[in-house]
Structures are given as structure tokens and as C-alpha cells.
N, C-alpha and C positions, 0 to 999 in steps of 0.2 A: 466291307463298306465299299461302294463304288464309287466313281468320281462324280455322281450327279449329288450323292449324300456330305460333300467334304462343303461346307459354308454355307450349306444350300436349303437352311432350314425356315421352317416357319416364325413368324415374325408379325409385330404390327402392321406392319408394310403389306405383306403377302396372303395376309390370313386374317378376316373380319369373320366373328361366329355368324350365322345363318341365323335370323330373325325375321318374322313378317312385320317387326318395328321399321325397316330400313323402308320398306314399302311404301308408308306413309310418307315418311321423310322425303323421301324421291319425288312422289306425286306430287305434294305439297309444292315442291320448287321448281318440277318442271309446268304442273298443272295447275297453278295457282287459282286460276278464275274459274276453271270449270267448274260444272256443277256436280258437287259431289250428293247432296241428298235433296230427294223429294219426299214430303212427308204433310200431306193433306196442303195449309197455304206456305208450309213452312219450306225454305228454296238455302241451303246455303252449299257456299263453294268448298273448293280442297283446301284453301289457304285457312278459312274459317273455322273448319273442322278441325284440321292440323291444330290448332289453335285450342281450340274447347280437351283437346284430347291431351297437349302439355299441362296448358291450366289444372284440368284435374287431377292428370299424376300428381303435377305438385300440391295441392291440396291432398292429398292422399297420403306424400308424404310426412305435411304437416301435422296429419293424423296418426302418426307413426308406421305406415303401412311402411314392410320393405320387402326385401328380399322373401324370399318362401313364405309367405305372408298369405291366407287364401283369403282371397274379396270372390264373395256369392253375389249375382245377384238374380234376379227372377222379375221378368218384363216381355212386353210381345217385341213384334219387331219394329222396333223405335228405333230414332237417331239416338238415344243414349245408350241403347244395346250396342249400338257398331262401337260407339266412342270407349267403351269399355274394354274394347276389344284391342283397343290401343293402349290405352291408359292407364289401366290395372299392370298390364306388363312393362311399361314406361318406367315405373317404379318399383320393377323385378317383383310384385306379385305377381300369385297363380289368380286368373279366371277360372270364378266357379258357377260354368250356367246352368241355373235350374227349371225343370218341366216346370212349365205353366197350369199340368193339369193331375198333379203330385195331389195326395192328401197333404192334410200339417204332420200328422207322424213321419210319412216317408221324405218330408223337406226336412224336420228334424233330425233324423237322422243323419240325414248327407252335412248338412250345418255343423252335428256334432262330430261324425267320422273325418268333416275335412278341416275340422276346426277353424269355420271362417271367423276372420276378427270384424269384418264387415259388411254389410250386409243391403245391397242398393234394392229397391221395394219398389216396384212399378205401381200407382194407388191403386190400377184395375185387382190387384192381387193386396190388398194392405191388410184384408181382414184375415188371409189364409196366412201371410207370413207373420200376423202379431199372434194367431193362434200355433203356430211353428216355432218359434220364438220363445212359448211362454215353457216349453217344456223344458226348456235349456237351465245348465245349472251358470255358465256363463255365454249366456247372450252377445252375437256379435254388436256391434255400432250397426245403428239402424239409420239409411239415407232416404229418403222418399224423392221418387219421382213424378213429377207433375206434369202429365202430359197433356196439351191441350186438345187433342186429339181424343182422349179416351174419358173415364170416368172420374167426376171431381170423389175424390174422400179425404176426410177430414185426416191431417197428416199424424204420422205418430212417432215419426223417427227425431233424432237429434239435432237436425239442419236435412236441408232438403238441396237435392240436386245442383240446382242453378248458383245456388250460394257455395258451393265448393267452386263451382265455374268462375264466378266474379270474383273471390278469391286467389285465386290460383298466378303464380307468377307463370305470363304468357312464356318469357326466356328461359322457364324451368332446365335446368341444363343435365336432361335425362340422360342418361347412359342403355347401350346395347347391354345384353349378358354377357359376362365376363367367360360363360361356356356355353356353349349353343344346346346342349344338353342339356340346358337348364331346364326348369318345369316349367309352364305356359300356361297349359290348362287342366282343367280338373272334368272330367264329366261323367257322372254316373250310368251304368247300366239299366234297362228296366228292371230289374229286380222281381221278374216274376215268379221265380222258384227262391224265396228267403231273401235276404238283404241284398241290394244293389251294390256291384263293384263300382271302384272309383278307379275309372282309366287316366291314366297322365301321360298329356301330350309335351313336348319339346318343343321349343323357339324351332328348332331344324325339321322335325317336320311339320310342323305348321308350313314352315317355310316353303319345304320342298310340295306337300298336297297342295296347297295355294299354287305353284306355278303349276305343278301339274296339271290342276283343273284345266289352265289356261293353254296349255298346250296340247294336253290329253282329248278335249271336247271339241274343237278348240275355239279358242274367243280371241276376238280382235279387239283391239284397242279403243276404249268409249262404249263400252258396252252400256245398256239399259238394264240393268235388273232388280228386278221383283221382287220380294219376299216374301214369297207363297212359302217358302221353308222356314219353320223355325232357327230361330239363333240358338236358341238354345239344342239344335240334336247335333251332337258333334262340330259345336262351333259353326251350326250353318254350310256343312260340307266344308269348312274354311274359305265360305265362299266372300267371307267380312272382309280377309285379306287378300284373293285374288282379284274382285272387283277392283278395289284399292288399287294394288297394283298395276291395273291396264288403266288409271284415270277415269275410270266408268261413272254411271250414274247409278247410286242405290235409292230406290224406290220402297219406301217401307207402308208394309200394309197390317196397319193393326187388328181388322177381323179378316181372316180367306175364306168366300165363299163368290161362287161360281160368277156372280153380278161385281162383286169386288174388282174379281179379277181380270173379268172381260173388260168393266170398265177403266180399270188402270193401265191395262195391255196399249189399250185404242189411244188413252188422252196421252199417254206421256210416250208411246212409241218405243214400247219395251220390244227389248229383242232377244232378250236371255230370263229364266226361271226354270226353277227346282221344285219336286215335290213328290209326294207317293202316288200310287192310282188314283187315291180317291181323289186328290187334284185335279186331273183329267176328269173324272165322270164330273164334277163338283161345272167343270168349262164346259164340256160337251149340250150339258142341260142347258144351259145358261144360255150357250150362243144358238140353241138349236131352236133356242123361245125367240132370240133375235134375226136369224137367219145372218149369222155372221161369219165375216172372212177378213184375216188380217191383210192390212195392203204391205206390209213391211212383213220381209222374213224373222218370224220365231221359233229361237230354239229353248226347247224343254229336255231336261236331262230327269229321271226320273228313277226310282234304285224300289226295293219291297218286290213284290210279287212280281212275274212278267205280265207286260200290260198283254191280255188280248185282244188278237188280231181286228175285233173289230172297233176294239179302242183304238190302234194306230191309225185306224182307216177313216175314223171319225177327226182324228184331230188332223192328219193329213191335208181332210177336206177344208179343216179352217184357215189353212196355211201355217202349221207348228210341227215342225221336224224334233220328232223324240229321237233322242238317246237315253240308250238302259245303262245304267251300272249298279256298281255291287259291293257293298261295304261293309262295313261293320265299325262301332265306336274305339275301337281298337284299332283301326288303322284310320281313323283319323277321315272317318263317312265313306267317298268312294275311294276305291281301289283297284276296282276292277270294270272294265268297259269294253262294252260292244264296237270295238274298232270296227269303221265301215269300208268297205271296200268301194271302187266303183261302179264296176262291173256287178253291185246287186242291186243297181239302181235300176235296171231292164229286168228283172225278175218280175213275176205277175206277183201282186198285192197279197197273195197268203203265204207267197214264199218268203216276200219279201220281211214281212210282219216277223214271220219263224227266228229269221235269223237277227231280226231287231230284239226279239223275245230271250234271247242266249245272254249272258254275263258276259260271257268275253274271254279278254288277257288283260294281265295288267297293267298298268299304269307303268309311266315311262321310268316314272318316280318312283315304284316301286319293283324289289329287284326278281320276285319270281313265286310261282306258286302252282300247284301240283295237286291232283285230286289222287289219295291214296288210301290203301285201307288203314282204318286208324290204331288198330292191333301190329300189324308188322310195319307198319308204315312203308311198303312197298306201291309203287304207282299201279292204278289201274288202268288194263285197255285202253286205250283211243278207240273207243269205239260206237261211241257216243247212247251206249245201253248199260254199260258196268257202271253201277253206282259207288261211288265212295266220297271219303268226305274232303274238301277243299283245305287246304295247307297253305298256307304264305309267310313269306320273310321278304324283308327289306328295311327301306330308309322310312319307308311309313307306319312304323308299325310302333305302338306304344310302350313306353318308360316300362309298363306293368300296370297290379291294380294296386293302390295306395296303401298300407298296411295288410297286405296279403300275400307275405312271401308263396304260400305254397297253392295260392291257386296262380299265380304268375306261372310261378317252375310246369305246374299241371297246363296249361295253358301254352309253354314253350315244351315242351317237351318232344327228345328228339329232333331238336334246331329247326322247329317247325311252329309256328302260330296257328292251333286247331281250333277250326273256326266252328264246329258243329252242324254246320250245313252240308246236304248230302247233292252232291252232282254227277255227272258221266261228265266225260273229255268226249270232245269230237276231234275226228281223224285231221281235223285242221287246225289245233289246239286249242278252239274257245271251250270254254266250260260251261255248263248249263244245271241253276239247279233245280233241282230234283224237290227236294222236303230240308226242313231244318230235320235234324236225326229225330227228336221227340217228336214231330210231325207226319212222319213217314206211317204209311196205315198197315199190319200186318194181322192179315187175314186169311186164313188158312194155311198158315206159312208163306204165303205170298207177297212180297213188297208191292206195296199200293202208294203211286203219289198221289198226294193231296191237290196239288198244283196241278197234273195232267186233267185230272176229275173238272177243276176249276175253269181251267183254259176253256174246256167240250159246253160247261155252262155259262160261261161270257159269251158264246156264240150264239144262245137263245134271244131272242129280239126283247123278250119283255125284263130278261133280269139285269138287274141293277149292279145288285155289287153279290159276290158268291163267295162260299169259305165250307172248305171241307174237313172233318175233322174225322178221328177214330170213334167208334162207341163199342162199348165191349158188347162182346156178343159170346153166350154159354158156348155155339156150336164150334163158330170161326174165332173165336179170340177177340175182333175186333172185324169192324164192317164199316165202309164208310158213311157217314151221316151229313149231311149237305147245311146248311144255312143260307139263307137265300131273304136278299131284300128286291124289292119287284118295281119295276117304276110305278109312276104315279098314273093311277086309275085302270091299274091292268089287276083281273083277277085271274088265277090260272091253280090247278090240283097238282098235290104229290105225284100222283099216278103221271102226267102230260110230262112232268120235269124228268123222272123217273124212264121213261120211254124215249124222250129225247137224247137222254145218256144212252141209252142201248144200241142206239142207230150208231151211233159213234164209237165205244169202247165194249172193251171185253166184258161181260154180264157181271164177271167177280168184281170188275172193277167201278160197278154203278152204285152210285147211295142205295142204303136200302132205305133210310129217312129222309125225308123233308123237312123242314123248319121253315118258317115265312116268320120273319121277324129282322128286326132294327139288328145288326151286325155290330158290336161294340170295339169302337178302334180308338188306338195312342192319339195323342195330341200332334204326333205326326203322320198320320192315317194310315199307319199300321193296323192291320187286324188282329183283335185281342183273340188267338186261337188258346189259350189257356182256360178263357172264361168257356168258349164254345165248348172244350172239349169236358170241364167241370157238367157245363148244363144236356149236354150228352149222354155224358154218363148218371145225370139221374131221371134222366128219362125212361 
């Protein structure tokens, strides 16, 4: 023991657990009258909020909600979605956010695997969560929210919303968690190969992603943003609680599409949003019908697929600086970001694009990660050609999956979090990826990215949005097969798509199929490659 160890320990005094609860608190007293939400005419400040967020704990815990206790609920992105976000764990339960674009079976499920006792019901969704509900042998409490913003339905739950709010003792005298370790959230995986995992996140890293964002992208204080991202995909990037934290304004928007957005961008003078590609193309259309430019700097951080070059070049022109990152629900949305230098600010527009298109490094907040082969687990090259698959550890990285010792341990194994995504390092250490592993196309013995194939077809003027998948093939194993949606009123042949890939890439590496059809994506514009590569292969 040395003399820093002799009296010298932790304490009340010294050591407060890490919480995105304290966040609020803070805001609320420094930032009392700003405005913390916009939400169609409805306008209220931090103090307010603050306020609506104790009252419900305490009504929650009149309900007997406490400690490890899971409250689900399933809503767009409304002021009661954020409030949740405080007030669930205000009364040490877990937040359980659910897909808004779930069947009843697969919300059943998560219902019954996280055993919610509660259950908050946005009405736009009332009829899919009483048919989720009904399969249950014990049913959580059912809350209904009535948004006036969205659709009236007749209510079905046990009290509704507002009436836990008027309720609710304003001085509720909430306590932090007694371990920072404690569980936060609850949030399932897409579950496309068999039942969805349940990742659980911690007050601490909540905590620590939340400032992260803030420092990592970075955001200044009062930010404007948007809710082009669901709240529901990994807690909104934990963007519920760092907005919070810089005093910002949240802007909630209950449908996102391209007129929404542009129009919310302009009136309220947003300056920060989230979202997949299809975000971008969803704005690009939208302002390209208007001929518009924002007069206020925009920034968009944006995670899925790398956007193509001539997606950066378009939103560029509107005045909206993208940043790429790179996540997973496991580490609590992003983790990994395209730190910018300055000196790539004078590159020409496709180099520049290149290097906006790369993953990155991590997060400040998060302590480290490595692309290695996943058999030896030894690193590959810097060479930015050797594929292998991406590794991380750190302070953001999840509890595990909720009753699933052994695919946790499979998951950590080797003191590594294996992420199943395949990338190369470059000689400057960002990381760039490649295919998720089951994505990766192999053709003749040849690794085929899907993603390169992609990128060469975002650069055709007429398509829209592009996804490439494997189709088995007697000769080669497996050949890559394109799917392709087209903008509006262009018509164009296999053969022209087919040919414009050749000019570009190596001949093994070109579709040998076409598809012109509707491309089916997640509710956060994910592309559903499972479904493609099913209808592929019976083709």
C-alpha cells in the first residue's frame, strides 16, 4: 500500500455513481427557462420538463415500479418518449424501447423475455400493442398515450399518460443508483437469424456515450435537434441524454420524410440530426424539388452503409456537413467516428468523400478496438486491403445479453467484443468496413464486397438507393445480384447497370443480376439484406 492509499478512499464526498439522471438535474437549474422541446404547437422549457419527468417517476412509483423493474414502452418520437428517458430510471427501473415497426409476436416476446410490469402505448400503435399483449400469460399495466399530434384511438390501457403526470408529487425525492452499474436500458437486437438478444445498458455508460457524442462530433452548447432518428434504436444514439445535457432544444418529429424534415430544419433552425442514408436521399429529393440551402450551419452524423460520394456532394451543396460513425446496440449506437482532420478540408470532393466514407477510431469514450482475424485473434495488416473482423472494448460497451450467459461469453470472448463486421485498417489507423461477415460475397473463392459493388452503383445518376447481395451460383458458389430502386420517372435495363459496373470494377466483381424493385428497410433505414438475399436465392 502506498501513501496516496492510506485515508484516501472513496466516499460520498468523492465518488457520485455516473448517471445521465444528473444531466437533467443540472439543466433544469442552470437552464431553467430555455426551451427544452418543440413538438408541433406544443413549446415547453427545462424547468417544465424537469418537472413532468419527477411527477412520473413518482407516479410510477405509486404503481409499484422500482428498482430492476422493466417499463416498455413503444411510441414515435414525442415529448413522452424523451420523458421516459428520465423517469423510468428516476425510480431505478430499466427502459424498455420497443421498434415501432415490430410484428405482435416479436413485441411479445421482448415483453415476455424482459418481463415488463409496464407497459406505456403510444395510441398511433394501440391496436398492435393490445394484439401483443393478448398472447401474454401475465400482461404488463397498460398506460396510453394521447398525443395530439398523432392519431386519436379509443384508449385501452388502465389510466393514461397525463393522469400519472397530474398525479405525480412534483418534489418526488428521486434518488441516483446506488451503482452506476446498475441497469438503464433494455434494448433488443433485430433478431433476424431466430430470436432477438436483449442488450443491457448501465447508468455509466449511458453516461459516458452521452458526453461522448458531445465531445466526439462535437456539439456546442444549445444545440437544435431533430428527431429524424428513432428513440427507440439504442436509446436514440443516447442522443435523449446528451442534447439534455448541453441545454439544447429537442425537436420531435412524429412522421420523417424528406418535406418533414426540410420543413422543420428551416422553421425552427435546427443545427444538429441523426439518421441512416436513407435520411439523406429521403432530404436530397425533397430540397432538390425546392431548390434549397440552409442559411444556418448543419450538422448530420449518420452510421449504416457508407454514404456515397455523390450523396456527400449533394448534401454539401445544401449546407449540411455529415459525419459517419459506426455502432452497434452493443455499444450503446455509435462508437466509432470518422475523426476529421483539417488539412482534408483542401482535398478535391472524391477524395474528400473517401475519407468521410471510412469508420474511423473510437470514441474518446471508448478505450480501444482492433481489426483481427477472428480465429487467432491476432491483428491484421495496416494495410487498408487485409480484411478481418473489428474488435472493441471499453467503457461503452454493454452489461451483456439478458438471460444469455453463453452467447455474452461467445460475444466477449478473448477479452474482445466481436462485432461481425469485416473491415481492413488503414496505415493511419481508421478502419473501414468491408461486409458484415454473412454479407461478404464469395465467388469463386474470391471475397466480394458488397459495399464496394454499392458505392460503383450510387455513382449512376439515375439510382436511388442500391443493395447487393450473394445468389448462389452451381458454377461459382455464389455471384453477386444487385437490387436497385430508380428514381422517379427514369427507366433504364440490366444490361446499361450491368456495364456501368464494368467500366469501374473488376468483371468477377460486377452483378451478374439485376432487380428493379422497392428495397425493404428497418424502421431505421436499414437495409433488410436477409430479405434480398432469401428472394435471391429463389430466383
Amino acid at each position: 500500500m502506498t501513501i496516496y492509499e492510506n485515508d484516501l478512499g472513496r466516499n460520498s464526498v468523492n465518488h457520485v455513481p455516473l448517471s445521465p439522471l444528473s444531466l437533467i438535474r443540472r439543466t433544469a437549474k442552470v437552464y431553467p427557462n430555455r426551451l427544452a422541446v418543440i413538438h408541433g404547437s406544443l413549446r415547453r422549457t427545462w424547468r417544465e420538463t424537469y418537472e413532468r419527468c419527477v411527477r412520473l417517476a413518482s407516479s410510477l412509483t405509486d404503481l409499484g415500479i422500482g428498482k430492476g423493474d422493466t417499463v416498455a414502452i413503444i411510441a414515435a418520437n414525442i415529448p413522452e418518449f424523451l420523458e421516459a428517458h428520465f423517469a423510468i430510471p428516476m425510480c431505478g427501473a430499466v427502459l424498455n424501447s420497443l421498434n415501432t415497426r415490430l410484428d405482435a409476436n416479436a413485441l411479445s416476446y421482448m415483453l415476455r423475455h424482459g418481463e415488463a410490469k409496464l407497459f406505456l402505448v403510444d395510441s398511433e400503435f394501440s391496436d398492435l400493442a393490445r394484439e401483443a399483449v393478448s398472447n401474454l400469460e401475465n400482461p404488463p399495466t397498460i398506460i396510453d398515450i394521447q398525443d395530439n399530434e398523432g392519431p386519436a384511438r379509443a384508449p385501452f390501457g388502465e389510466t393514461d399518460y397525463e393522469t400519472l403526470i397530474s398525479k405525480g408529487d412534483p418534489n418526488f425525492p428521486w434518488h441516483m443508483p446506488d451503482d452506476e452499474e446498475n441497469a438503464l436500458a433494455l434494448n433488443y437486437t433485430s433478431g433476424t437469424t431466430g430470436n432477438p438478444k436483449g442488450v443491457v445498458y448501465s447508468h455509466r455508460g449511458a453516461y459516458l456515450n452521452a458526453m461522448g457524442n458531445a465531445v466526439t462530433w462535437p456539439m456546442p452548447h444549445f444545440p437544435v435537434y431533430l428527431w429524424t432518428l428513432p428513440m427507440f434504436h439504442c436509446n436514440g444514439w443516447c442522443f435523449p441524454w446528451t442534447i439534455t445535457a448541453l441545454g439544447g432544444t429537442h425537436v420531435c418529429l412524429r412522421k420523417v420524410d424528406g418535406n418533414n424534415i426540410l420543413a422543420a430544419i428551416e422553421e425552427h433552425q435546427v443545427t444538429h440530426f441523426c439518421g441512416a442514408p436513407i435520411v439523406m436521399s429521403m432530404l436530397i429529393s425533397a430540397a432538390a424539388d425546392q431548390k434549397t440551402r440552409f442559411s444556418q450551419k448543419v450538422s448530420m452524423m449518420t452510421a449504416a452503409a457508407p454514404p456515397p460520394a455523390s450523396v456527400m456532394s449533394a448534401l454539401e451543396e445544401l449546407g449540411i456537413d455529415v459525419t459517419h460513425v459506426y455502432g452497434l446496440t452493443e455499444v450503446y449506437g455509435p462508437a466509432v467516428i470518422c475523426s476529421w482532420h483539417p488539412e482534408w478540408d483542401s482535398l478535391p470532393p472524391a477524395e474528400r468523400a473517401a475519407k468521410k466514407a471510412r469508420q474511423g477510431v473510437p470514441y474518446e469514450v471508448q478505450e480501444d478496438l482492433y481489426v483481427a482475424d477472428p480465429k487467432t485473434m491476432e491483428p491484421v495488416p495496416t494495410d487498408g486491403k487485409t480484411i478481418g473482423e473489428i474488435m472493441m472494448r471499453g467503457n461503452i460497451m454493454m452489461k451483456g445479453y439478458l438471460k444469455d450467459k453463453a452467447a455474452t461469453e461467445t460475444a466477449f470472448s478473448g477479452g474482445w467484443f466481436h462485432t461481425g463486421d469485416l473491415a481492413v485498417m488503414h496505415p493511419d489507423g481508421y478502419v473501414q468496413i468491408m461486409d458484415r461477415s454473412k454479407d461478404i460475397i464469395i465467388s469463386g473463392g474470391e471475397n466480394i464486397s458488397s459495399i464496394e459493388i454499392e458505392n460503383v452503383l450510387y455513382d449512376h445518376p439515375d439510382i436511388l438507393t442500391a443493395a447487393v447481395v450473394a445468389k448462389p451460383d452451381e458454377k461459382w458458389g455464389e455471384t453477386p445480384c444487385a437490387f436497385i430502386e430508380l428514381r422517379s420517372g427514369v427507366t433504364i435495363d440490366e444490361n446499361e447497370i450491368i456495364a456501368f459496373c464494368r467500366e469501374r470494377l473488376a468483371h468477377f466483381k460486377c452483378p451478374r443480376h439485376v432487380i428493379f424493385t422497392e428495397i425493404p428497410k428497418t424502421s431505421t433505414g436499414k437495409i433488410q439484406k436477409y430479405a434480398l438475399r432469401e428472394k435471391a436465392g429463389s430466383l
